[in-house]
N, C-alpha and C positions, 0 to 999 in steps of 0.2 A: 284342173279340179276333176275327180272322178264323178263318172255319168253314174254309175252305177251305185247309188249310193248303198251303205246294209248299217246296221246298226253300231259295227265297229270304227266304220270311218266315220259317221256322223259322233261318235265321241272324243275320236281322234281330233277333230277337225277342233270341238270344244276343248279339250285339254293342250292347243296350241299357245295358249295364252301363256303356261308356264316357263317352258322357255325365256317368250320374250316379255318375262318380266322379270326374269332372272339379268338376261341381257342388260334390260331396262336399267333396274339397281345397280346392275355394273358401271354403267357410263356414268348412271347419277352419282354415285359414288366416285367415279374413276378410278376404281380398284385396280386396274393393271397400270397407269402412270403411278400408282401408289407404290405400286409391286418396284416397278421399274427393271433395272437388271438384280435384283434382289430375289432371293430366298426365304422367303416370311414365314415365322409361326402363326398359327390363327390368333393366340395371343397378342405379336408385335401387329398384325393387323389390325385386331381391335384397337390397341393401343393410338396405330396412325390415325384410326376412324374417330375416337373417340366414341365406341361403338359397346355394347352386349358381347360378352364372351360366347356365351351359348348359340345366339344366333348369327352372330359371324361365323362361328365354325361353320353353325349348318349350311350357312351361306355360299362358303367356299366352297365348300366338300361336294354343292349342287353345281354349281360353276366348272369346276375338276369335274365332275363325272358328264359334261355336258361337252368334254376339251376344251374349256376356255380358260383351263386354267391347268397348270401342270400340278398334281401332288406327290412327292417324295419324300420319303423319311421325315412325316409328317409337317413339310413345309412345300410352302406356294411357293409358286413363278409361273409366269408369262410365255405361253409356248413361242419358238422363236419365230416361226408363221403368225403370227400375232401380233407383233413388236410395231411392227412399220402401220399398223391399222388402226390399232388401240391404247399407244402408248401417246401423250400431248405430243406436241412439236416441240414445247418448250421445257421437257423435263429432259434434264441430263442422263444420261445413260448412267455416269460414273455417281450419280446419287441423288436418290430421291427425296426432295428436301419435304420434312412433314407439314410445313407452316402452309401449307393450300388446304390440306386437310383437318385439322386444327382450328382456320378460322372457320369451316364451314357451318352455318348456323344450324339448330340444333331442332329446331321451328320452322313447320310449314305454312306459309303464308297460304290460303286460299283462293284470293283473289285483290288485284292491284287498288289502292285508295281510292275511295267514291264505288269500287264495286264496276266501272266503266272501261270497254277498252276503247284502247287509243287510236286513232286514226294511222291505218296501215299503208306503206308506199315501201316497197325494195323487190328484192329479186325473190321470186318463187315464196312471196309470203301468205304463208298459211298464217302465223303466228307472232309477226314483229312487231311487237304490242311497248318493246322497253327501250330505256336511253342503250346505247353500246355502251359497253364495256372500254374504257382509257385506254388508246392505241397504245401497244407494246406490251402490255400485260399477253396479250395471245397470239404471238407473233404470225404472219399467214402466210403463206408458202405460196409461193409463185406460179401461176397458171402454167409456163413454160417450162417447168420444175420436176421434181419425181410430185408424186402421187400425195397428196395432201392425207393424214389419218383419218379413217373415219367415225372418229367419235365422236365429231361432235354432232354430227347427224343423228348417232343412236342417240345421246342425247335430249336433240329436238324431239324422235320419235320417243324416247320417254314421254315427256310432255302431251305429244300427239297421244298417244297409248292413254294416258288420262283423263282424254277428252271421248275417248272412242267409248269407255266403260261407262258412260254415261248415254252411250246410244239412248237405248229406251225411252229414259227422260225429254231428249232432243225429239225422238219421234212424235211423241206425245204432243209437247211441247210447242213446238217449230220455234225453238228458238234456240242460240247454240249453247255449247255446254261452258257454266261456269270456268273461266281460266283457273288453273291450281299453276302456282308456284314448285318448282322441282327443292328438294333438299338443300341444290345450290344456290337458290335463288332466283328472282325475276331479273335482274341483270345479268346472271350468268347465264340463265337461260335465253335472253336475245342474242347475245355474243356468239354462243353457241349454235341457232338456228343460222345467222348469218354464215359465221364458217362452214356449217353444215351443208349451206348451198353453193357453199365454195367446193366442197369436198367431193360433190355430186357433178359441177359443173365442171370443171376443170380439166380432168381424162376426159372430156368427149368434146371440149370445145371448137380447140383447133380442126377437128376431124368435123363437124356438123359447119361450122362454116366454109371450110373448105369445100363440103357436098352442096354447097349452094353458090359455087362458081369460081372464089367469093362472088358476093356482091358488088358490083361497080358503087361506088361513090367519095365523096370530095368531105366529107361530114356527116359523120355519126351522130346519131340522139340514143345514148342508151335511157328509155323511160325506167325507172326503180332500178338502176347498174348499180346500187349494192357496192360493194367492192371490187367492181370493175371487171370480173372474171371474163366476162363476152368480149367488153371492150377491149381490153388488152389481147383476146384473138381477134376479132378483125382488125386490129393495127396492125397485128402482123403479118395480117394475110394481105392488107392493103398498104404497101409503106409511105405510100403519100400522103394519106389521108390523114384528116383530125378528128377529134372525138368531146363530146361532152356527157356526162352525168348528170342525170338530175332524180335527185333521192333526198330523202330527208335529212336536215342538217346534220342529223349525228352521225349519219354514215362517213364524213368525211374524213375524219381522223383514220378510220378503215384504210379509204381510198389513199390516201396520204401514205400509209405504211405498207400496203401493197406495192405503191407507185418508187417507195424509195431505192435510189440504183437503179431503176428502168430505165433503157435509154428511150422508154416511149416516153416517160415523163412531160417531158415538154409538150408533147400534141395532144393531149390530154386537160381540159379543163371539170372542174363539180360545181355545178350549180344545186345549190340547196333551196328545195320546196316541197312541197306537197300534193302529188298530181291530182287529189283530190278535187282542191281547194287553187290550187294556182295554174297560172297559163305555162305553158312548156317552153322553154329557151326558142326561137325563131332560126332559122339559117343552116338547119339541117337539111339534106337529101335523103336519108337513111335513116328511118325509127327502129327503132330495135325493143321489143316488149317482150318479156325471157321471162316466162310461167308467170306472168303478173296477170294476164285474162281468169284462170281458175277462182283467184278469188273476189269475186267481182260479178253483180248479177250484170243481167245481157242490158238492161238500165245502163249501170255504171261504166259498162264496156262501152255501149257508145258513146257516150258522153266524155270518155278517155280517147277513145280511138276518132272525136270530133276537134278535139285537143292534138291530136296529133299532126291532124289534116292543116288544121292551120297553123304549126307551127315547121312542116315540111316547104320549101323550094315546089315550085310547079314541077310536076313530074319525080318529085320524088317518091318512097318507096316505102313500104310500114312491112315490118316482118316480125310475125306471131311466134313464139315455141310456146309452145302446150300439148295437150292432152287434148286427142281431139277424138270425138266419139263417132259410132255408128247408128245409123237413124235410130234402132232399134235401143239403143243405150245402155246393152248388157254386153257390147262390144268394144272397144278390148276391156279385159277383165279390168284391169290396172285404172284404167280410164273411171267405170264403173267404180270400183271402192274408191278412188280420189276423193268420186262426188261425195262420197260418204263422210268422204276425210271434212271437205268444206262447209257440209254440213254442223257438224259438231263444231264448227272451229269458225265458221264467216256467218254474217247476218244474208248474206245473198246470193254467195259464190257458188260453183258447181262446173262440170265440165259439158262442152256443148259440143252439137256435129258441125262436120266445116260448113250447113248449110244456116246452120244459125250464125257461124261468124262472119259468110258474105254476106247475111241480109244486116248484120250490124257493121259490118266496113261500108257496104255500098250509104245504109244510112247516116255515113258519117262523112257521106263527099266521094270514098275511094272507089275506082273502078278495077276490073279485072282480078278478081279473087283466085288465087289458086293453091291448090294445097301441094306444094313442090317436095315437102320430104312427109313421107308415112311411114310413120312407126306405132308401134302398140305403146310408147310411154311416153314422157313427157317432153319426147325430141321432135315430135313431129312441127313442120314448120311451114308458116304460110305467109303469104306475100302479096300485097298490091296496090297500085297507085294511082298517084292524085296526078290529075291531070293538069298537062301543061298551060291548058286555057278555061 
């Protein structure tokens, strides 16, 4: 960010929003799996949307001038640097069928039945509020695989983006911002956060547990493994070893159609619960807690990370990724807006320095804190254990 501020980049800085809302309605939309390998009039697009003639043009034509979108002899396509990022997994190249688009509802829900959200347990959840989405409807791509698309992140960050416009209120407030349903829906929008932290997690996996040795151990506990994305790197990086899951029931079907053809399959069990609410599967050496700290006050974190201690082997080993701050708390920048992000979006979450996450490990049983990978974002990673007696 510039030190220097003058009055052009503080305008600059405010007219960033356009862009990524332009972005935003893109994913919500999925206008380039619409596009596909296809050539669209603004007309046959509106027609896929069931969409405004008028405002769909303008829409593209901001999209086009932004490159995210090709215009030609007044029709759209998908630049071909684009394809592999923004196009689903499961739309055919050879044609893009309209029936996704078509049933999309037409109605924005504001906020889930009773007005309450649900009690949150997965990977890196800011916002996993919904049942999944029926395995196979969004097929997931394999962590040891090419590069998963990332739309369905923009997506989530849609959603995130709607929560953020409400800052103000939240400050006021202190309390987070109404959930809004995306145009897709609140089922499509859990699906989508899920894959989303697929799509994030995936290219760096193998590489961040590898920079941690691997880890020695006999049995994994991924706490909120989500769809498995951690787990299935440290199987590979340990081939001995076994692994359990434990996430909320609905994740399973996820973890099921990840795991299909794996030959990790077998070493791999999911335990369905609610680390809120229930005790953690027993008989693990290795915790694994993958951006599930951020949202979570330093309360809830001990009281998780006390759950873990006794569900660890003596001497086993609890390992943090997060977002880890500097005492001053305007360090790293990334770290800083998170908190922001938790704000709007958790009743108590936020990002902390590692000196606040050993006085809640050491409060939970664990000895020897240390913070063994530093990074400015949300890889940083820390480690330490319950003693043998």
């Amino acid at each position: 960010m510039p030190s220097d501020w003058d009055r052009q980049k503080v305008l600059e800085l405010a007219n960033g929003f356009r862009a990524a809302c332009l972005l935003a309605a893109g994913a919500d939309l999925d206008v380039w799996s619409l596009l596909g390998p296809d050539r669209l009039t603004a007309a046959e697009v509106t027609r896929r949307l069931r969409a405004d003639l008028r405002a769909t043009t303008v829409f593209l034509d901001a999209l086009a001038a932004l490159d995210l979108l090709k215009k030609e002899d007044n029709r759209y396509r998908v630049p071909d640097s684009l394809r592999p990022l923004l196009i689903r997994a499961d739309t055919p190249e050879q044609k893009c069928s309209e029936d996704r688009f078509l049933s999309a509802p037409l109605s924005v829900a504001m906020v889930p039945p009773g007005g309450q959200a649900h009690p949150v347990s997965g990977t890196e959840a800011e916002r996993p509020i919904l049942p999944t989405q029926p395995a196979g409807e969004q097929p997931i791509v394999s962590g040891s695989g090419p590069e998963p698309p990332i739309l369905p992140m923009l997506q989530h960050l849609a959603n995130v983006l709607r929560a953020w416009s409400q800052l103000a209120w939240v400050v006021r407030a202190g309390i987070p911002a109404p959930r809004q349903a995306s145009i897709r829906g609140f089922e499509a929008d859990r699906a989508a956060f899920l894959e989303g932290m697929h799509a994030l997690s995936a290219p760096i996996a193998d590489q961040l547990v590898a920079e941690l040795g691997p880890p020695k151990f006999r049995h994994l506990l991924d706490v909120g493994g989500a769809t498995g994305t951690w787990t299935l790197a440290f199987l590979r990086a340990v081939p001995e070893a076994q692994a359990t899951i434990f996430d909320l029931p609905d994740a399973r079907p996820l973890v099921e159609a990840r795991l299909a053809g794996s030959p990790l399959r077998d070493r791999i069990r999911f335990v369905g619960g609610d680390f809120y609410r229930d005790a953690l599967p027993s008989g693990a050496d290795f915790a694994w807690l993958s951006a599930i700290a951020h949202q979570n006050s330093r309360q809830q974190n001990r009281e998780l990370f006390a759950k873990v201690w006794v569900a660890l082997e003596p001497g086993g080993r609890i390992g943090i990724r997060d977002v880890v701050m500097q005492p001053c708390r305007t360090r790293p920048l990334q770290g800083a807006l998170f908190a922001v992000n938790m704000l709007v979006n958790t009743e108590g979450g936020g990002t902390y320095t590692f000196q606040e996450f050993a006085e809640d490990l050491q409060s939970a049983g664990f000895c020897n804190p240390q913070w063994v990978i530093q990074r400015e974002d949300m890889n940083s990673v820390l480690l330490a254990e319950k003693p043998r007696s």
